[in-house]
C-alpha positions as CSV (number, residue, x, y, z in Angstrom):
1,X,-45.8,-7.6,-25.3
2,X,-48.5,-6.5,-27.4
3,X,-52.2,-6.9,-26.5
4,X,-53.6,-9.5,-27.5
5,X,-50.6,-11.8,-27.7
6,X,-50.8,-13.5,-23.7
7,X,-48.7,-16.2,-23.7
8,X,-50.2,-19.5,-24.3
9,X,-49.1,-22.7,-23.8
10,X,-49.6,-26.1,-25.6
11,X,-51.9,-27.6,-23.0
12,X,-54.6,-25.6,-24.1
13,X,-57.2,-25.7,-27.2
14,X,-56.4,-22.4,-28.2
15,X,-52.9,-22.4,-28.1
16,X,-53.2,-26.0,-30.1
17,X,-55.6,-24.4,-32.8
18,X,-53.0,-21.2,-33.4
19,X,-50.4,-23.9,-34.0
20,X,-52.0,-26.0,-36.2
21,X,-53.1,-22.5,-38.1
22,X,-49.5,-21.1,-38.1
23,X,-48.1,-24.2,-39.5
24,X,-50.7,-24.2,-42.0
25,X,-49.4,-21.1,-43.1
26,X,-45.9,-21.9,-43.5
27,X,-46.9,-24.8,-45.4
28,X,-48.6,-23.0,-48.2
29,X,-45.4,-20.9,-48.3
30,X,-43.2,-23.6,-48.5
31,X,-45.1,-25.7,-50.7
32,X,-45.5,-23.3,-53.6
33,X,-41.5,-22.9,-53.5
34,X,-41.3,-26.4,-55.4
35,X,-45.1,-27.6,-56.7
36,X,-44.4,-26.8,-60.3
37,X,-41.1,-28.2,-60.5
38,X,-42.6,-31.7,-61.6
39,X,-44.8,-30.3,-63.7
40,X,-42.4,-27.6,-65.7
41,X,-43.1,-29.6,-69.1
42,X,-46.6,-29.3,-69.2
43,X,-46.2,-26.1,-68.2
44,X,-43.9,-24.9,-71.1
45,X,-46.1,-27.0,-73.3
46,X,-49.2,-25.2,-72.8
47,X,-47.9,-21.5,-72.2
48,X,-45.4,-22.0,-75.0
49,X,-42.0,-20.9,-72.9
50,X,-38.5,-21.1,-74.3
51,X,-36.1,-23.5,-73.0
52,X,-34.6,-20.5,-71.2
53,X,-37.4,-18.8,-69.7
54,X,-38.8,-21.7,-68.0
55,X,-36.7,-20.9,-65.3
56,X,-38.5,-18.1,-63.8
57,X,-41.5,-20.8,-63.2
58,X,-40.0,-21.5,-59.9
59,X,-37.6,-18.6,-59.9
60,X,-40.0,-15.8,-60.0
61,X,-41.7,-17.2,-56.8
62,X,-37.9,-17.3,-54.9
63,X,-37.1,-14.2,-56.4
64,X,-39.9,-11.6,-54.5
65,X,-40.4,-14.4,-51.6
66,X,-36.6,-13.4,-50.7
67,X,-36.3,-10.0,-51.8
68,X,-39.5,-8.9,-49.8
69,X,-38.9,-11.2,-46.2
70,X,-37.6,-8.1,-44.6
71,X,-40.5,-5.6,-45.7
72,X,-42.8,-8.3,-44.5
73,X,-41.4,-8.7,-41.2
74,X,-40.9,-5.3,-40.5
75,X,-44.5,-4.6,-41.8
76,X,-45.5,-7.4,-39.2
77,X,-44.5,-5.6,-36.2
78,X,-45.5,-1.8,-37.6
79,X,-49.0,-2.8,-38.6
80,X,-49.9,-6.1,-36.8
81,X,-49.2,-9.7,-37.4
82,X,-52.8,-11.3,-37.9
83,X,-53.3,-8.2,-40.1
84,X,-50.6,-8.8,-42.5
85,X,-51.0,-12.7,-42.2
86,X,-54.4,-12.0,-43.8
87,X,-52.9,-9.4,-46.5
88,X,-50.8,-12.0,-47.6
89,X,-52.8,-14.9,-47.8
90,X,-55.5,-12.8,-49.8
91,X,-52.2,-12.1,-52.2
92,X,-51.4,-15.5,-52.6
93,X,-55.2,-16.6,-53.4
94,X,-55.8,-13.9,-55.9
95,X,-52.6,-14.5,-57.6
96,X,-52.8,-18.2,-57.8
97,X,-55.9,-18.2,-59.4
98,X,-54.8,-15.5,-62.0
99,X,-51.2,-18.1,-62.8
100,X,-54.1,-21.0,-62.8
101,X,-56.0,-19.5,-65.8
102,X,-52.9,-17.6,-67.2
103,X,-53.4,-18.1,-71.1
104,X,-49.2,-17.1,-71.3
105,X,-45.9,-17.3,-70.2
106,X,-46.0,-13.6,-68.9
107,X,-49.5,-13.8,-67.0
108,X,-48.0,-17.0,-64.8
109,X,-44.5,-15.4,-64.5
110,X,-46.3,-12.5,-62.9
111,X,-48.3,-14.5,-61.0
112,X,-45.5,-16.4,-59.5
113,X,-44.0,-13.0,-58.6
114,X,-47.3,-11.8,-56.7
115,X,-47.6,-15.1,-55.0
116,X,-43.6,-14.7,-53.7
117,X,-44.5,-10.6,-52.3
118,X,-47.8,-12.9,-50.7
119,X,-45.6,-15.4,-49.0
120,X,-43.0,-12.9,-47.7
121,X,-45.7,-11.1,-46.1
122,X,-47.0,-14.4,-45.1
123,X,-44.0,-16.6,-43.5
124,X,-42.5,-13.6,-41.0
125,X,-45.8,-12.7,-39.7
126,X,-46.5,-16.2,-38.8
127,X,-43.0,-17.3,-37.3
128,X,-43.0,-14.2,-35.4
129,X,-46.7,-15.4,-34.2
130,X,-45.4,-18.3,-32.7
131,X,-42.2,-17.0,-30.8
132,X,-44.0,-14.2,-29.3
133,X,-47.1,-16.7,-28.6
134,X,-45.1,-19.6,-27.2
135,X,-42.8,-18.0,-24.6
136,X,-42.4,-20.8,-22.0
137,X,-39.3,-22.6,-23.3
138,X,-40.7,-26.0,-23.0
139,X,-43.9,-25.0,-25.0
140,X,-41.9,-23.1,-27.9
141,X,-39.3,-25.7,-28.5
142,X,-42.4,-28.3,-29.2
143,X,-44.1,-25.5,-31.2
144,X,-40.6,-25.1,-33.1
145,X,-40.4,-28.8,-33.6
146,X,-44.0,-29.4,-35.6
147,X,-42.9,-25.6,-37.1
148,X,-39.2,-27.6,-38.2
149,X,-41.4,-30.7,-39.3
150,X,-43.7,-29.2,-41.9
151,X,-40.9,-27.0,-42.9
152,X,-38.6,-30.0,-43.7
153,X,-41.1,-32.1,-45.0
154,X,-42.9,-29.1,-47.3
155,X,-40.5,-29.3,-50.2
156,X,-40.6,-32.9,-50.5
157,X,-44.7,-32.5,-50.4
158,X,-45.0,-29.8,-52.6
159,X,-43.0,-32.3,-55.9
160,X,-45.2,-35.3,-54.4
161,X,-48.2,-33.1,-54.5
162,X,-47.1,-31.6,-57.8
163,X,-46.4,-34.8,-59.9
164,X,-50.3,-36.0,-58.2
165,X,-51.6,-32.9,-59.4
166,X,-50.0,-32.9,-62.4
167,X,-51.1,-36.7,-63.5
168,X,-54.4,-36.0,-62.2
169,X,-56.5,-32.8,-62.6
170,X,-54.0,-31.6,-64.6
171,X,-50.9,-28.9,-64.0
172,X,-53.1,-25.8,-63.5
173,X,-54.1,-27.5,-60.4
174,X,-50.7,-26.5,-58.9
175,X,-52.0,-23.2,-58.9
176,X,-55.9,-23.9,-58.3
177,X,-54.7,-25.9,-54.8
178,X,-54.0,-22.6,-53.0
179,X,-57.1,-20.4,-53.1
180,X,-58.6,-23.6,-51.5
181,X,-56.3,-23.3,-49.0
182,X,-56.4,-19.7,-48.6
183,X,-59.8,-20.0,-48.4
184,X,-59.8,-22.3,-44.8
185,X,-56.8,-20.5,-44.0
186,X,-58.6,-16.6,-43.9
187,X,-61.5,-17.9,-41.9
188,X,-59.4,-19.7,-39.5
189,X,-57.2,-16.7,-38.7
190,X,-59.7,-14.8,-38.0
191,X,-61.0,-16.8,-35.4
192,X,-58.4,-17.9,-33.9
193,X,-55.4,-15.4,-33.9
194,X,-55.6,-12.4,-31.9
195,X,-56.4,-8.9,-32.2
196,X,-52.9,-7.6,-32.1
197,X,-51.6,-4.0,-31.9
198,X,-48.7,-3.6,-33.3
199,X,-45.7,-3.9,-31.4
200,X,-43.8,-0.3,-32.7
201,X,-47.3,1.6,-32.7
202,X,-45.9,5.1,-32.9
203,X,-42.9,4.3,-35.0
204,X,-42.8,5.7,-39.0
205,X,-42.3,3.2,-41.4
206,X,-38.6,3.6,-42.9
207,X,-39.7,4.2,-46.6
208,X,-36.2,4.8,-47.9
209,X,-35.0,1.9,-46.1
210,X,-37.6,-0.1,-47.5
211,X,-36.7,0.5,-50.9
212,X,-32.7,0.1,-50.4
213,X,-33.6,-3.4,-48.6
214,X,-36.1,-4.7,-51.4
215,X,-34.3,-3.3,-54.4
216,X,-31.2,-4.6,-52.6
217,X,-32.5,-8.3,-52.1
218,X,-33.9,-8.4,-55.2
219,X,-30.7,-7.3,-57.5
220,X,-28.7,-10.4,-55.2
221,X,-31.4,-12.8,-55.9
222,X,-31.7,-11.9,-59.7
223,X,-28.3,-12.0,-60.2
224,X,-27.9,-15.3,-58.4
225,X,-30.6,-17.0,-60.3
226,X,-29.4,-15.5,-63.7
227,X,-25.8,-16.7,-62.8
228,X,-25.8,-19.9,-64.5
229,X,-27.2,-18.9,-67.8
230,X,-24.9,-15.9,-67.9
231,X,-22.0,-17.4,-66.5
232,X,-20.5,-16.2,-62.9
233,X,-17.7,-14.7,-64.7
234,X,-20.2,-12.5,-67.4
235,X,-19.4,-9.0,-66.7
236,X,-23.4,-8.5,-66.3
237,X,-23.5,-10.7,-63.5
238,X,-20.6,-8.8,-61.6
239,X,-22.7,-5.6,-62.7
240,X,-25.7,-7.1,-61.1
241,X,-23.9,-8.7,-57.9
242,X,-22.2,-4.8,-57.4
243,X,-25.8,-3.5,-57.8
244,X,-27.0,-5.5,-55.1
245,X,-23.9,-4.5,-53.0
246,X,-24.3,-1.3,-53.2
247,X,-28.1,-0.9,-52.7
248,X,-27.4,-3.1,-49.0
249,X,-24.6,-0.9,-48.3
250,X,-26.8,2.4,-48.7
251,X,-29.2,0.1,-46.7
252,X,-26.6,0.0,-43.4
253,X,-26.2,3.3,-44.0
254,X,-29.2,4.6,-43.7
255,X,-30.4,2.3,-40.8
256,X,-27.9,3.4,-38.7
257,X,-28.8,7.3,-39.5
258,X,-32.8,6.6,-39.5
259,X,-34.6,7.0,-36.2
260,X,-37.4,4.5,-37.0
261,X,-35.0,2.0,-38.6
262,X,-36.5,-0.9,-41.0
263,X,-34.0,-2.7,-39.8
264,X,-32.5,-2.0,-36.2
265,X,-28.7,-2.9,-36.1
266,X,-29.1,-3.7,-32.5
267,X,-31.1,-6.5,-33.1
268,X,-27.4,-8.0,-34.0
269,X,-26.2,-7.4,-30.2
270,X,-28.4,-10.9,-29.8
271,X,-26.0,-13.7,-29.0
272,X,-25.4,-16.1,-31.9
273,X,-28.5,-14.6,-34.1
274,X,-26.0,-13.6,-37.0
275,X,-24.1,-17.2,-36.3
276,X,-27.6,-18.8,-36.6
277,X,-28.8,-17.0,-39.9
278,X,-25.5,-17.7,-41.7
279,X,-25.7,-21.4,-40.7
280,X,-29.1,-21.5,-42.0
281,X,-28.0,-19.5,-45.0
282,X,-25.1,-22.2,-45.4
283,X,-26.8,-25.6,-44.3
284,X,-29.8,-24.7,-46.7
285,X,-27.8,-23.4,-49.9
286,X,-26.9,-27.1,-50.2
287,X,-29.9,-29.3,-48.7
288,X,-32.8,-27.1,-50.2
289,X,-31.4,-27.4,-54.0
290,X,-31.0,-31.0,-53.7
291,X,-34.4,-31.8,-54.2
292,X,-34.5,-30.2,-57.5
293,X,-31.4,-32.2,-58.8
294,X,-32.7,-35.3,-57.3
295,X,-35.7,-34.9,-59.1
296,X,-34.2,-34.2,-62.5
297,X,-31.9,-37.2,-62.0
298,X,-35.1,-39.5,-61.4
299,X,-37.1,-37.8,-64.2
300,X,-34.5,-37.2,-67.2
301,X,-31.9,-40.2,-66.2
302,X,-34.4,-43.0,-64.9
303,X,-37.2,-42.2,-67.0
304,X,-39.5,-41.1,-63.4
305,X,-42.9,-39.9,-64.1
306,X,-43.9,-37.0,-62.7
307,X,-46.1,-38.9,-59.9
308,X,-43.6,-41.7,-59.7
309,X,-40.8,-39.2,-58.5
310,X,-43.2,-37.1,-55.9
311,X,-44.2,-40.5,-54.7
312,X,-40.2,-41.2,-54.6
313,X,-40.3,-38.4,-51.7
314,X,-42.5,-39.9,-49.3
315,X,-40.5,-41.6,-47.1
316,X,-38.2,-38.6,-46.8
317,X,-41.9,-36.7,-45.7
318,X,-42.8,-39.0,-42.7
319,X,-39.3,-39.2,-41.5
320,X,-38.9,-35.2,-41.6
321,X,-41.7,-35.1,-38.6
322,X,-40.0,-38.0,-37.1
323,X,-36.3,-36.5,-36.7
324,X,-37.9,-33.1,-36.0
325,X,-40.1,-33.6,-32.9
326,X,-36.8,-35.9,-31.3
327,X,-34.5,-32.7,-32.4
328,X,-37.2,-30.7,-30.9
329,X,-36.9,-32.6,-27.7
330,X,-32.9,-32.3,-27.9
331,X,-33.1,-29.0,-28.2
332,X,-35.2,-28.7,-25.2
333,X,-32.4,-31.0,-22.8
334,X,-28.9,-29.8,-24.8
335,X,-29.5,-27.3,-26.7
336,X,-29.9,-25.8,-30.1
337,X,-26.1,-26.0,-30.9
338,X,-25.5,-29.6,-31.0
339,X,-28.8,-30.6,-32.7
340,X,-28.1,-28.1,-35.5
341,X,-24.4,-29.5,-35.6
342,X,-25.5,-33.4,-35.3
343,X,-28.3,-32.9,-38.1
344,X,-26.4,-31.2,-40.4
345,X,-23.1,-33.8,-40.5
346,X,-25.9,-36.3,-40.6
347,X,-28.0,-34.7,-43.6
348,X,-24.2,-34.3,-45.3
349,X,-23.6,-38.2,-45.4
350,X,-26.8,-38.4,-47.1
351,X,-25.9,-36.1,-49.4
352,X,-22.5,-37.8,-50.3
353,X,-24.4,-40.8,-51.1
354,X,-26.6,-39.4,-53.0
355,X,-23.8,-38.1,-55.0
356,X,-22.8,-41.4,-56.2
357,X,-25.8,-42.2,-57.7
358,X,-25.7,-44.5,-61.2
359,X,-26.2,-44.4,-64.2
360,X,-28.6,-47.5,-64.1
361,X,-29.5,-46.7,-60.5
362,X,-32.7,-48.5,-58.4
363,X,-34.9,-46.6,-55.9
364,X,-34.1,-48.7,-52.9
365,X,-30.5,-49.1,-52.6
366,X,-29.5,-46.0,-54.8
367,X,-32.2,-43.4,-53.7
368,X,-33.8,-44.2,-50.4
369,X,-30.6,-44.6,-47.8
370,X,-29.7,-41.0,-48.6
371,X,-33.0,-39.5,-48.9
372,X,-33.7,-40.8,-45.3
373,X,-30.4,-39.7,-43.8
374,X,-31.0,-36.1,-45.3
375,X,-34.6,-36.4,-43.3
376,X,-33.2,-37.1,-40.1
377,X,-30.7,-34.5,-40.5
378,X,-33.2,-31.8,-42.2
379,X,-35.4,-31.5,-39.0
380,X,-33.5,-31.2,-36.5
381,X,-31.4,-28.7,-38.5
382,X,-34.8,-26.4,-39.2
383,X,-35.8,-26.8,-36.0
384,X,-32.2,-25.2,-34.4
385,X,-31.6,-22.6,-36.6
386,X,-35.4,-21.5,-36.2
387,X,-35.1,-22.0,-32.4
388,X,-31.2,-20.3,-32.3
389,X,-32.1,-17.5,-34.6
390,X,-35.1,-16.0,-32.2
391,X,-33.7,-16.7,-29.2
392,X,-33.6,-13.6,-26.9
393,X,-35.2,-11.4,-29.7
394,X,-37.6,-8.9,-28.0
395,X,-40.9,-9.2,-28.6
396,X,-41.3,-5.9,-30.8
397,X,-38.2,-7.1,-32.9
398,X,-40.0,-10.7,-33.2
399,X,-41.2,-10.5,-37.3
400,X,-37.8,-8.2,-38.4
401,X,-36.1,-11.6,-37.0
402,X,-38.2,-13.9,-38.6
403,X,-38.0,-12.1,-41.4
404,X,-34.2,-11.9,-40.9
405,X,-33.5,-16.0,-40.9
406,X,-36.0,-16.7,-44.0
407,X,-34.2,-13.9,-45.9
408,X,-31.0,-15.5,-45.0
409,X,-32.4,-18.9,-45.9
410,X,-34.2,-18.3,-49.0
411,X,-31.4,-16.4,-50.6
412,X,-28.9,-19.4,-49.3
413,X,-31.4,-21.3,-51.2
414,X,-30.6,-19.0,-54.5
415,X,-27.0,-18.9,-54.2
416,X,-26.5,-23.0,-54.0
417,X,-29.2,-23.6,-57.0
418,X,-27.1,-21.1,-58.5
419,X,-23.6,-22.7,-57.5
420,X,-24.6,-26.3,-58.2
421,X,-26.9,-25.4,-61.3
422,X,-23.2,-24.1,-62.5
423,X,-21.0,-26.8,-61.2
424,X,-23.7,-29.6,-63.1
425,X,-23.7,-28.1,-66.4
426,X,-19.7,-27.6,-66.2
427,X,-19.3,-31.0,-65.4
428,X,-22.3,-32.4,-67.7
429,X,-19.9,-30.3,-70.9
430,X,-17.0,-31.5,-70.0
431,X,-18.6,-35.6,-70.1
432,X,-20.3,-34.8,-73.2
433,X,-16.3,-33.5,-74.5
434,X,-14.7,-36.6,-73.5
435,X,-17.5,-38.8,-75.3
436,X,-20.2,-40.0,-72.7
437,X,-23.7,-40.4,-73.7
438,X,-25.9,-38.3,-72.7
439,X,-27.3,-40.1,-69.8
440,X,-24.2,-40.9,-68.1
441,X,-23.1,-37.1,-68.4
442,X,-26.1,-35.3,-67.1
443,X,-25.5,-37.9,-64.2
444,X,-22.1,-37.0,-64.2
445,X,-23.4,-33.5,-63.6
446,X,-26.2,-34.2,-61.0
447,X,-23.4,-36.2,-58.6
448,X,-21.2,-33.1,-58.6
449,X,-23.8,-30.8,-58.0
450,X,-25.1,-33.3,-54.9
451,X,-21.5,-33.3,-53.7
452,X,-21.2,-29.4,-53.6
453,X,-24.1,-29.9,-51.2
454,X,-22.8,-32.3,-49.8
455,X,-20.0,-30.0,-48.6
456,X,-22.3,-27.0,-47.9
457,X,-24.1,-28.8,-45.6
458,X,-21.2,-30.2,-43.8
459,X,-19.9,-26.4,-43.5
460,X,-23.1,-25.8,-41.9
461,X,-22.3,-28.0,-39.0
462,X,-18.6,-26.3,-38.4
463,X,-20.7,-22.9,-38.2
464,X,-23.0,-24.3,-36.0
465,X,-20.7,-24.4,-32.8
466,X,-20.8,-20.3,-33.5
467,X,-24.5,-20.5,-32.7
468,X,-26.1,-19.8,-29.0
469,X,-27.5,-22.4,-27.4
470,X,-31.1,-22.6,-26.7
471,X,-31.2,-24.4,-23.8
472,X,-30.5,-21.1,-22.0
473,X,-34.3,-19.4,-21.6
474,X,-34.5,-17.9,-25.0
475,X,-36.4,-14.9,-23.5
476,X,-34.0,-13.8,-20.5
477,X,-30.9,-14.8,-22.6
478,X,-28.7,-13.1,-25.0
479,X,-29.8,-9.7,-25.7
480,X,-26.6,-7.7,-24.5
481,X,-27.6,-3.9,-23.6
482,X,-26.9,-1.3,-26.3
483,X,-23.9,0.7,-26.4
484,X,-24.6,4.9,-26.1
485,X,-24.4,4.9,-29.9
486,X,-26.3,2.3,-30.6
487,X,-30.1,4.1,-28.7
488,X,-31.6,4.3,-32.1
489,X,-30.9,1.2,-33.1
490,X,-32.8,-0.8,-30.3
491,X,-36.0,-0.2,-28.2
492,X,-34.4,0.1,-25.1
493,X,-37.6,-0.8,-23.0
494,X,-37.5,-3.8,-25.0
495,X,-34.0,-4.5,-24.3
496,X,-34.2,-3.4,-20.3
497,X,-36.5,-6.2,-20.3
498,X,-34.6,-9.0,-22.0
499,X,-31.3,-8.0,-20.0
């Protein structure tokens, strides 16, 4: 453990302040992922973007938010957590202002790419915080259930927060929000989290490997947000996929030749960490693009206003923190396994019904059962994967597996905007073909998108029986002892003391 980071537990003020700050962080992070998307007119309006590049508004953000996750996490445990928590924060608030008074399309594009490196420096750091902060397993399931609760509830915040802003102050306010935030957050970190050395003090930073990961994560996220434009079967977006293939397979091949890997393959030996990250990668590709066909369906199809449709979330925000502090709870008496399982079927029958929504739908009987089926599966589903994924990850390895699930999460995220974007407008041409108006096609469109979800996230809950179960002390279990080949790979001081 490094100094600095004594374990706390939730009984005291201390420990209480660090989580409300932590969460605070991942908020911001979250948040900015889908704040503009209610205000995208305004935006294109006033920065005078084409119909086509509009799309890198919220894509730019996803696209160096995922490709730099594992940089960040790694940098987390080379350099210090509270050090890099404050790096990033700074990032975000300089870059937010600059999108805010961006005068055109390119400024705000590059803004939104500076605020995504900020929040992948950000989200690892902090996640890795909490596991390393909260190690009594009572204490760091309820820490992982408020962390589950503002991450489920963030999305639907940041459109309710968007369309407010948007109606309000204005759409540059979507941008203006976050140096206000930054600006309690910095303080507050200061004060509150400790002075940490970092965990790998005498390691070297893996520069080669930290180019082969980034460049690698961002061809794979490029090419899955360009998909639908270019079409999956454009022979640019196979060039791009086998870019990003190759650049991660140099990747594996030089982490398991580098002595100081950026990524150390023996973090892997954990029990059920890869079966948690692809479930996460999975269950999210479907549940975290539903928001932004949902939102187009209530905005282009029922004539929402921007404030009208973030207000159309709210429910789906109170009941997040609801289903994630039981799942939290669960988690602590069964297990991560069956919560992630549970939430996920249950978040999948929400999704089916909203993939029958009308034409001529209604709020109440066509909207709101779904929406609050998807929140009481959404929390307890963030809430297992985050507890399942860092279970028995040593303390040194704590930000490289933080970094690993929101990588794997974010660019699940990517892949089913990507597949869903695709099946809507395939569907939405064919109606227009056969002779529907446009209304009832791009409805046609949004139900077969929300039923690819729909089956995503039901997938999810088959993968989940893969995962380990927390329930086991996620400290003392599941880090299996390196084989002779694997030394470089794993800090075996760490791993002595996880066996």
């Amino acid at each position: 453990m490094t100094a600095g980071s004594a374990s706390l537990t939730l009984g005291t003020w201390r420990g209480r302040r660090i989580l409300v700050l932590l969460c605070a962080v991942a908020f911001l992070d979250f948040v900015d992922a889908s704040i503009t998307n209610v205000a995208l007119p305004h935006i294109r309006t006033a920065l005078h973007f084409s119909a086509q590049d509009l799309q890198w508004v919220p894509s730019a953000y996803l696209l160096t938010y995922g490709g730099f996750m594992l940089l960040g996490g790694r940098l987390a445990d080379l350099i210090g957590r509270r050090t890099i928590i404050l790096c990033g924060t700074s990032l975000v608030a300089v870059s937010s202002l600059t999108g805010g008074l961006a005068g055109n399309s390119a400024v705000f594009v590059g803004a939104r790419l500076a605020q995504g490196l900020g929040a992948a420096l950000m989200l690892p750091a902090a996640l890795s915080t909490l596991t390393t902060t909260f190690r009594k397993i009572e204490d760091r399931n309820k820490a992982l259930g408020v962390w589950g609760a503002v991450a489920g509830l963030s999305s639907a915040a940041g459109i309710m927060l968007g369309g407010v802003l948007t109606e309000g102050p204005g759409w540059r306010w979507v941008m203006f929000v976050n140096p206000i935030a930054c600006a309690v957050i910095i303080p507050a970190a200061l004060a509150v989290l400790p002075h940490d050395r970092p965990s790998a003090a005498s390691a070297k930073f893996d520069l080669l490997g930290g180019l082969l990961a980034t460049g690698g994560m961002l061809a794979l996220v490029f090419a899955l947000v360009k998909a639908p434009d270019q079409g999956w079967g454009a022979a640019r977006t196979w060039w791009e996929l086998a870019a990003a293939a190759v650049l991660l397979a140099a990747f594996g091949v030089n982490e398991r030749m580098t002595r100081d890997p950026l990524l150390p393959l023996g973090i892997f030996r954990t029990r059920g960490l890869l079966a948690a990250n692809v479930t996460g990668f999975v269950g999210f590709s479907g549940l975290l693009a539903m928001f932004f066909f949902l939102t187009l369906y209530m905005q282009n199809v029922l004539g929402y206003s921007p404030i009208e449709a973030g207000a159309a979330y709210l429910p789906l925000t109170f009941a997040v923190g609801i289903s994630a502090g039981i799942g939290a709870k669960l988690a602590t008496k069964i297990g991560s396994r069956p919560v992630i399982a549970a939430g996920a079927l249950i978040a999948a029958v929400g999704m089916f019904l909203l993939g029958h929504v009308p034409v001529h739908g209604t709020y109440a009987p066509d909207i709101l059962p779904g929406l609050l089926l998807i929140a009481l599966g959404i929390g307890p589903v963030f809430v297992g994967v985050t507890s399942a994924a860092n279970a028995g990850v040593p303390a040194d390895k704590a930000g490289v597996a933080a970094a690993i699930m929101n990588s794997f999460q974010q660019t699940g995220g990517a892949l089913g905007l990507a597949i869903m974007s695709a099946v809507a407008t395939s569907q939405t041409t064919h109606s227009i073909a056969r002779g529907l108006g446009l209304a009832q096609a791009a409805t046609s469109g949004y139900q077969h998108a929300l039923l690819t979800g729909c089956w995503l996230t039901a997938g999810a809950a088959v993968l989940a029986l893969r995962t380990a179960n927390s329930r086991e002390d996620p400290m003392t279990a599941g880090y299996a002892a390196p084989a002779e080949e694997d030394i470089r790979d794993i800090d075996l001081t760490a791993a002595s003391a996880n066996d």
